[in-house]
C-alpha positions, 0 to 999 in steps of 0.5 A: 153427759153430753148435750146434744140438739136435734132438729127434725124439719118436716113438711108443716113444723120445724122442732128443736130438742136440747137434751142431756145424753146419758154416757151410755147413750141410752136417755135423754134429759131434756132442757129445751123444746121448740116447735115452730110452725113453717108450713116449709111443705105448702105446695110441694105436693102439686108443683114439687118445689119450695114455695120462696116465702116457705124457705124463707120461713124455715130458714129463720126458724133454723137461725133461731135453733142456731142461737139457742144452741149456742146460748145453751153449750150444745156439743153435737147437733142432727138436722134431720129433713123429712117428707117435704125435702125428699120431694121437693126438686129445688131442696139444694136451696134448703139444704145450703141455707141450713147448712150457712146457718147451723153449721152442719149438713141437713140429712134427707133422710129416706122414710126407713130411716125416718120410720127408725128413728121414730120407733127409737124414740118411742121406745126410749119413752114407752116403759115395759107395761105396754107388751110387744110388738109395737106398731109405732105410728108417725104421722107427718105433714107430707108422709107416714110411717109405720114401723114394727118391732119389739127391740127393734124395727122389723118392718116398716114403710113410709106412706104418701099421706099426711096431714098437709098433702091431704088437706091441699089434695082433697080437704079444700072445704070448711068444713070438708064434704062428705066427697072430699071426706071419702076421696081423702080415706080413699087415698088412706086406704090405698096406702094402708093396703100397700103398706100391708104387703110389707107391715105384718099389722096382725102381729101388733100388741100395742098401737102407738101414735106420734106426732102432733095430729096424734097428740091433739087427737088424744087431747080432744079425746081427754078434753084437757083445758090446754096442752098438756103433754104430761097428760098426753105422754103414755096416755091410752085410749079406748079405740072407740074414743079415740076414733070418736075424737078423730071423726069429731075433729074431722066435722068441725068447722075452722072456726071451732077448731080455733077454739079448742084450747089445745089445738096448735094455731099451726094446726088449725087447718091440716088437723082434720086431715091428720085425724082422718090418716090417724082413724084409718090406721087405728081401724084397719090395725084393729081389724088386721090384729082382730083377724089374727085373733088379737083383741086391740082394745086401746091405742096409746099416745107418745110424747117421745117420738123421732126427735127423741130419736134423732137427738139419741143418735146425734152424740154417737160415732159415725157420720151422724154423730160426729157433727160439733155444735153450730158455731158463728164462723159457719155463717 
């Protein structure tokens, strides 16, 4: 067994996953999961820089992954940076503080890659009930992918929508308005037509969503007590109560979203807007797979996702996986 640590550094949380690797590479035994909250995305989307105080968040964030992957004897360590990082025109500030802290590079990497590693970590986690193609479903802070396959990704493409970019762009309201509602699913629609031309969604089987917009989706929908990932992990929906949770979320106030005994602090302000993208993509696949003479009648929940990914491809050979553990010299 070799551990390994993957960081995945998106546009509202940074998230850390030690995990024991199989020799043949193929499954993963967790030992640590963390999730922090930075926001490293506020205000990307209208000045295209990093905030000063969101780097600064970040980058402790990382220190902290640093030690605990000291402390736990990771042998191999991906720092993967989505959405945020791509746009962000001042990044090389991001990309050396990480570096200085951690001891390896961070990789930006692009929405297919990122779209890849989300489908491989799904895939690790789904079993062989649910029957494919698979349509993986990612929804960040500042993008989401979707991605096709069976075995492996056929199709896939990353959209500028996500749950932080929308709520800055549109939802400003509290709750948000009926306009900023319909300018909000306006800019969803644009994408999901765009991403049609190249994501054949009439061939998808099985719809899947990742991520914590989907997660807290599905744990309104089931009315749990608290987070329960145990619950949320492989749990299916029908599509009408998972876009009655989405709509629910989304006419909620601040106030009643804090209380949901469920919903990340973290979350609180960018989850209407997360539940928004995820209704849009759940109802335009179910009327592209129903148009082909497919019937989707529920949509699934994965607790694996791309960090699984990232942390399945850090022990392999190559670039990506030849990276040591952080080690004290490198700060």
């Amino acid at each position: 067994m070799t551990r390994v640590a993957a960081i995945d550094c998106g546009t509202n949380s940074i998230r850390l996953l030690i995990a024991d690797r199989s020799p043949d590479g193929r499954t993963l035994t967790p030992v640590d999961r963390r999730l922090e909250m930075v926001r490293l995305g506020q205000g990307v989307d209208a000045t295209g820089r990093f905030d000063p105080v969101a780097l600064e968040r970040t980058l402790a964030a990382t220190e902290a992954y640093a030690e605990l992957c000291r402390a736990r004897g990771v042998e191999a360590v991906r720092f993967v940076a989505t959405s945020a990082t791509r746009d962000a025109a001042n990044r090389d500030e991001f990309l050396d503080g990480v570096r200085s802290r951690l001891g390896v590079p961070a990789e930006v990497i692009s929405g297919t890659e990122e779209a890849a590693l989300s489908f491989a970590g799904v895939l690790s986690g789904i079993g062989a009930q649910a029957p494919g193609p698979y349509l993986v479903v990612d929804i960040g802070g500042g993008s989401t992918e979707l991605v096709l396959g069976r075995e492996s990704p056929t199709a896939s493409v990353s959209m500028d929508i996500g749950s932080v970019r929308l709520t800055e762009r549109h939802l400003r309201d509290d709750p948000p308005t009926q306009a900023q509602i319909d300018a909000a699913s306006a800019d969803a629609r644009a994408a999901l037509d765009a991403a049609a031309a190249r994501v054949p969604l009439g061939e998808v089987a099985t719809l899947v969503g990742v991520a914590g917009s989907v997660t807290t989706v599905t744990a309104h929908a089931l009315r749990l007590d608290r987070y329960r990932p145990e619950r949320i992990d492989g749990a299916e929906l029908p599509v009408a109560a998972a876009l009655a949770a989405c709509r629910s979320l989304l006419t909620m106030d601040r106030g009643e979203r804090a209380a949901l005994p469920y919903l990340h602090p973290g979350r609180v302000d960018v989850i209407a807007a997360g539940a928004l993208v995820w209704c849009e993509v759940i109802t335009r696949v179910v009327a592209e797979a129903a148009a082909a003479g497919r019937h989707l009648i529920h949509v699934r929940a994965s607790e694996h996702d791309i960090l699984d990914g990232i942390a399945l491809s850090a022990a392999l050979p190559g670039p990506a996986g030849t990276s040591t553990g952080p080690s004290r010299d490198a700060e």
